[in-house]
C-alpha angles and dihedrals in degrees: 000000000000091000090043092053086055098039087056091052096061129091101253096166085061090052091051095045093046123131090213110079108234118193128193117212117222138174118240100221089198102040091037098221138090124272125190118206121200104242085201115104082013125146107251077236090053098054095035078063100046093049090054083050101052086052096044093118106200113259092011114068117005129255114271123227110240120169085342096313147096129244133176133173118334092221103071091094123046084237099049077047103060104025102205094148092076098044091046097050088057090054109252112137101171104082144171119200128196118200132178092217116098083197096056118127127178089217087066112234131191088247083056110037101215127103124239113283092195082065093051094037109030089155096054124087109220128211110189121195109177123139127307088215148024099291089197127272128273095292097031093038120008097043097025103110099169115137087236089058100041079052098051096046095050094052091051094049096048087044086049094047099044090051097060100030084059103044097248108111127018127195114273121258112242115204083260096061093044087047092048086056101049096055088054095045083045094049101058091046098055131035095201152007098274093046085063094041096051095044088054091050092057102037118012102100096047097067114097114252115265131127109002125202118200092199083079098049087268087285098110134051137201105239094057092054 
């Protein structure tokens, strides 16, 4: 009730006449995927239901029928999360993306569950902003509405923000970044197996010790790339 209350306080016919396009993110329950719908021309009853939908957590408020189908919250997939597609397809290739998830890596990752986006958008220049830490789990952050945690958690995203939009601080790279990397980097240097193997044979054992990867059999390391 408390989030319809806000969501009918907002100017949704503004949001529909803009001249900025504004896009939701929901999740298809029967397709399984996510879907973005474009709020402008949009009835003020359409977006107030997409923007139920987009919030519909699973298990805890339930999907919302929009056009014959059901739709719950975006964010259930990494793609649904970040909603680049949209963005992309009207051109735009300088993004910054804003994410919820301390893990999240751009160069995808099992412990992540998203693809590389560098492999999808190759064309496009990324700024991340995401915690810089843990911001609780579903019962301690997500559905913590405490004014000590609202609090807290405005003051860390603005802290957050600040730091990578001006160049002070930058995420964190997980392995899985920094192996991501490597292969691309990898990639680009040798065309196949035995030119790496070869490489490594020659020169493998005379690079300084810095960063090992055991990916490579410990013989390469990611500086020297």
């Amino acid at each position: 009730d408390g989030l319809i209350r806000m969501i009918n306080q907002l100017p949704l016919e503004q949001v529909s006449t803009s001249k900025i396009s504004t896009y939701v993110s929901v999740h298809d329950t029967a397709e399984n995927q996510p879907v973005f719908f474009k709020l402008n021309g949009l009835s003020a009853d359409a977006i107030r239901t997409l923007l139920l939908a987009s919030s519909a957590i699973p298990h805890i408020y339930a999907p919302e029928h929009y056009l014959g189908r059901e739709f719950m919250d975006g964010s259930m997939t990494p793609e649904g999360d970040l909603c680049v597609q949209p963005a992309y397809a009207e051109g735009h290739r300088n993004l910054l993306l804003v994410s919820m998830r301390p893990q999240l890596s751009l160069y995808g990752g099992t412990s992540v569950g998203n693809s590389n986006l560098f492999e999808y958008y190759p064309d496009c220049d990324f700024t991340l902003i995401k915690p810089s830490k843990a911001m609780g789990n579903l019962l301690t952050g997500t559905l913590n509405f405490a004014q000590s945690k609202i609090r807290s958690n405005f003051e860390q995203g603005y802290a957050d923000a600040k730091a990578i939009i001006e160049g002070n601080g930058t995420a964190a790279l997980t392995n899985e970044d920094i192996h991501a990397m490597l292969i691309q980097k990898m990639q680009r240097l040798f065309q196949n197996s035995a030119q790496l193997s070869g490489f490594l044979n020659e020169y493998g054992n005379r690079f300084a010790p810095n960063v090992p990867l055991p990916t490579l059999g410990g013989n390469f390391f990611y500086d020297n790339v």
